[in-house]
N, C-alpha and C positions, 0 to 999 in steps of 0.2 A: 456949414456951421463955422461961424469966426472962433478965434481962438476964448473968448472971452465966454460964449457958449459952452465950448466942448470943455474947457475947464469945471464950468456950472457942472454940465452934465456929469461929467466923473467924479465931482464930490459927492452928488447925489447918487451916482451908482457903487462909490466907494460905503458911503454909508449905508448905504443899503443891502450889499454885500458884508459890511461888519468889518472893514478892513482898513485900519489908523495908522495911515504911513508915519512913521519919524520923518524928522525934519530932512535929513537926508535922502530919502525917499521922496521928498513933497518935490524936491529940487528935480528928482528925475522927470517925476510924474504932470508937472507946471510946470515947465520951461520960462523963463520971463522973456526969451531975444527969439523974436516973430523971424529974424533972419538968419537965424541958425540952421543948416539940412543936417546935423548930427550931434548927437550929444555924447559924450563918453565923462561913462561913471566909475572911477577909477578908487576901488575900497580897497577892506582889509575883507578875509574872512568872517563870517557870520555877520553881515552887515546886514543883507536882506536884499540884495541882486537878484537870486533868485524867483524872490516872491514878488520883489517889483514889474520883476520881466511879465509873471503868470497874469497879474493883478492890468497891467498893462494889455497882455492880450485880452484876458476877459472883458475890460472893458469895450473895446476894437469890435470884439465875435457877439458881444450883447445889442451891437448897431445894425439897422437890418441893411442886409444883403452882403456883409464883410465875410472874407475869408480869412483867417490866421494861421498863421504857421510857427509854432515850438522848437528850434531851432538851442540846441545848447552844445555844449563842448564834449559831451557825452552821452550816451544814449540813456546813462542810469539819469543824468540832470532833465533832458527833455522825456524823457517817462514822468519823473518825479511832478515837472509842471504840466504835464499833459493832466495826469491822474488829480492834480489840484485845480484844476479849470472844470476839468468834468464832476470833480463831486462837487465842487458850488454851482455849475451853470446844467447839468443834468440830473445827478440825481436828486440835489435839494430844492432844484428851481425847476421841474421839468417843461413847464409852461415854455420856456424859453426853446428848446428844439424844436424845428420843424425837420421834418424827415424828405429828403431830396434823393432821387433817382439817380 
């Protein structure tokens, strides 16, 4: 998928899921430099880092055959987005699990 796809795609899985980044968040989430290998998102408090990080993997674990990994600075921050990706992508959307060995 070119980036001009997976952009399509995540609006439409953004909206779909119900979730309206701020303008700051769009910058995370749409990158505009195809040659960039990393981004850094440098806020204040309550900006919404956390939820862009979850929003970000649900979209990733929503593609078939991806693995993700929740990965925060502390166990209570990766709890926090683990328990936010599983109530939107399991128990609201169940359709979306396939059960693996």
């Amino acid at each position: 998928m070119n980036t001009v796809e997976t952009h399509d795609f995540k609006r439409k899985w953004f909206k779909y899921i119900g979730y309206n980044p701020h303008d700051g968040q769009k910058r995370l989430h749409f990158p505009n430099k195809d040659s960039a290998s990393f981004f850094v998102n440098i806020c204040g408090r309550r900006y919404g880092k956390t939820t862009a990080a979850f929003r970000e993997a649900e979209f990733i674990a929503a593609q078939p055959n991806k693995k993700v990994w929740l990965v925060g600075l502390s166990y209570k921050k990766s709890r926090l987005m683990f328990r936010e990706v599983w109530q939107d992508m399991v128990r609201q959307q169940p359709h979306f699990v396939k059960q693996s060995l």
